[in-house]
N, C-alpha and C positions, 0 to 999 in steps of 0.2 A: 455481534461484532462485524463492522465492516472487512470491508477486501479491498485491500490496495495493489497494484502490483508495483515490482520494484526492478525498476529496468530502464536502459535509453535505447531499447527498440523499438523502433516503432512498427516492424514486422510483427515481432513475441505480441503486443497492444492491440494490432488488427487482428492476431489470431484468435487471443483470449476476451475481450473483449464481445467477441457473437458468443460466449459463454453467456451473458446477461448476468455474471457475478462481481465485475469493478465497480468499485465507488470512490476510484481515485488513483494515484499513481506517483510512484517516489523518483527522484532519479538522483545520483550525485556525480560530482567530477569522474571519477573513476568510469563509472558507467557508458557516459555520455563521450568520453577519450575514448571507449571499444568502437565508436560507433563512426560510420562515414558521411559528411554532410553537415550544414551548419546547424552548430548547436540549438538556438532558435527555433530553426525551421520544426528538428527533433520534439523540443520542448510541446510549440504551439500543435501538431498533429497529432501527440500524446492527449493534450487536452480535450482538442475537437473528438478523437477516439472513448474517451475514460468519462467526458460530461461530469468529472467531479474534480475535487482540488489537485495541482500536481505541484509536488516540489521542486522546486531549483533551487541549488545551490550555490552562495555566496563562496568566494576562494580570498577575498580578502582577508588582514590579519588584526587593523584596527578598526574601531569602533566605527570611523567616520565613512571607510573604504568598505566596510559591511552594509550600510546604510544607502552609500550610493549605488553598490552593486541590489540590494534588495528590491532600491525602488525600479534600478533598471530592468529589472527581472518582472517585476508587477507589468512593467509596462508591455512587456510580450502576448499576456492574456490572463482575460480577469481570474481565471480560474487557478493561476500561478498561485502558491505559498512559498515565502521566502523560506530557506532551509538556512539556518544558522548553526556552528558547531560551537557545542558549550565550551565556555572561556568567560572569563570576567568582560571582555571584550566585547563577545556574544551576546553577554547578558545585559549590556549597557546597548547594545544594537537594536536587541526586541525590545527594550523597552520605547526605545526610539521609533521602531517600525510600529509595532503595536498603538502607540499612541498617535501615529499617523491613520490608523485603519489599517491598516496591514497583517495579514495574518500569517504567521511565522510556526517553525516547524521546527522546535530546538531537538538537536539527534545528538548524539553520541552521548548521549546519559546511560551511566552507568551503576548510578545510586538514588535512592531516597532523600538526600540533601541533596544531590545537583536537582533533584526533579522539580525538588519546593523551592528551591529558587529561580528553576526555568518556568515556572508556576507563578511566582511572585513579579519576574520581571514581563510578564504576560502572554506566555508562548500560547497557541492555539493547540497544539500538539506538543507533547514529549515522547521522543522514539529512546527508546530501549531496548540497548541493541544484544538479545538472547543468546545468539551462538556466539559473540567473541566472549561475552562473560562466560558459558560453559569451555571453551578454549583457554581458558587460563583457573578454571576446575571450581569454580565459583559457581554456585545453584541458581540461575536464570529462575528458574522457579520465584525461588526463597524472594528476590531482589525484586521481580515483576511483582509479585505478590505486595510487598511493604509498598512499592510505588501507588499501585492502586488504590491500598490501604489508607497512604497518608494523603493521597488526593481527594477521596473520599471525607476522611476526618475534618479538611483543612477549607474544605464546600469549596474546593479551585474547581476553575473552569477548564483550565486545559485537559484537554485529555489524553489518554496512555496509549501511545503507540507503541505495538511492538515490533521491531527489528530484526533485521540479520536472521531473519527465518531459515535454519538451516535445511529442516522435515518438517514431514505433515505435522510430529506432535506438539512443536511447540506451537503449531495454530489452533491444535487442540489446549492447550495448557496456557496461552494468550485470552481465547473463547472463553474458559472456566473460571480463571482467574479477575476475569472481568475488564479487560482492555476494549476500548472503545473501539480501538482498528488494529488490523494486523499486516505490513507491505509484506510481499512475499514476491521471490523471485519466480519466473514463470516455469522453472523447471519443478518447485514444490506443489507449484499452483497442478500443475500435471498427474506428479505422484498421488495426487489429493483424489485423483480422480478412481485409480485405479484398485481392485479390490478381484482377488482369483474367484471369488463366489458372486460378482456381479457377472463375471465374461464366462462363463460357466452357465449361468442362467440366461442371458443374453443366448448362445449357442441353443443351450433348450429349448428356448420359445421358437427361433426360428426353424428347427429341425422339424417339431410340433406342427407348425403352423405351414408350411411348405408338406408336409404329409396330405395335407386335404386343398391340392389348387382350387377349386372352389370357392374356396372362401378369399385368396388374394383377386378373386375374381370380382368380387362383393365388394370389398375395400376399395380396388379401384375405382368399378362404379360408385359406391359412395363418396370416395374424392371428386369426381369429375360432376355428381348432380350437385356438390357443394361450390363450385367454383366460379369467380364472380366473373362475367364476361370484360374481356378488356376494354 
């Protein structure tokens, strides 16, 4: 499963990003209103950062004013995906944009019918958004699960984005379940990291290894015969 992150910072992007773990990057209106600076500028140095697809989102309401807002959004950088929000609207939009070459990002799917028809009308991705469906006591699980499933049965080519990453485990339960990507915001992306029996072992090694200066001794000369002259 890929790693998206999901965010309009471009700070949080430069940080996580020297992880060597993005393969692309979500962002929506909400997002990108926390943030200072033209949207644009935000979008295109997301890009240049992530070297994979980034979402932008359309704020239009009909078909036509989705379409315009899409292409204008393409034209920021080629790595853009239009982000459309499912409606009848929407789905007459991607099929619009898609059949232009345009690759579209239908999100706020929240079932196995919206999916097969953001599937049908050609989306590139369906996001499925896991924590507002656990927020209303409905099994993220159960729902990501059948999505997957009937994308699978139905040989669609879009694939299953999961959303609204609340914790580490639904990237674990995204992973298993079979989702092709998972956006996560950078605060889970962080929690992901962190493990009391890693910084615990971490602390060992280096208590160990500072017992015998000798050997930091070795190390560093080993660094220094390996080093290419500038």
């Amino acid at each position: 499963m890929r790693l998206f992150i999901d965010t309009g910072s471009v700070a949080e992007v430069e940080e996580i990003a020297q992880w060597g773990i993005l393969s692309g990057a979500t962002t929506n209106p909400s997002l990108l209103a926390k943030e200072d600076g033209d949207p644009g500028d935000i979008i295109r140095r997301i890009c240049d950062l992530v070297n994979g697809p980034v979402s932008a989102e359309v704020v239009a309401k009909e078909p036509a004013g989705m379409v315009a807002e899409g292409r204008a959004l393409r034209a920021l950088h080629e790595q853009i995906c239009v982000k459309v929000p499912f409606s009848a609207a929407g789905l007459a939009a991607t099929a619009e944009l898609t059949a232009d070459g345009h690759p579209v990002n239908m999100t706020l799917v929240f079932s196995a019918n919206q999916a097969l028809l953001a599937a049908e009308a050609g989306a590139t991705y369906i996001s499925c958004f896991m924590g507002r469906l656990d927020d209303i006591s409905v099994s993220s699980t159960e729902v990501v699960s059948e999505i997957v499933d009937v994308m699978r049965t139905s040989e669609a080519t879009s694939e299953v984005l999961a959303a609204s990453i609340r914790h580490p485990a639904h990237c674990v339960i995204a992973a298993s379940l079979g989702c092709e990507v998972a956006t996560v915001p950078g605060k889970v992306l962080k929690q992901m990291l962190d493990h009391p029996l890693t910084s615990k072992g971490i602390e060992l090694f280096e208590k160990d290894w500072q017992s015998r200066p000798e050997f930091g001794e070795w190390l560093s000369g080993l660094v220094a015969s390996h080093q290419v002259p500038a």
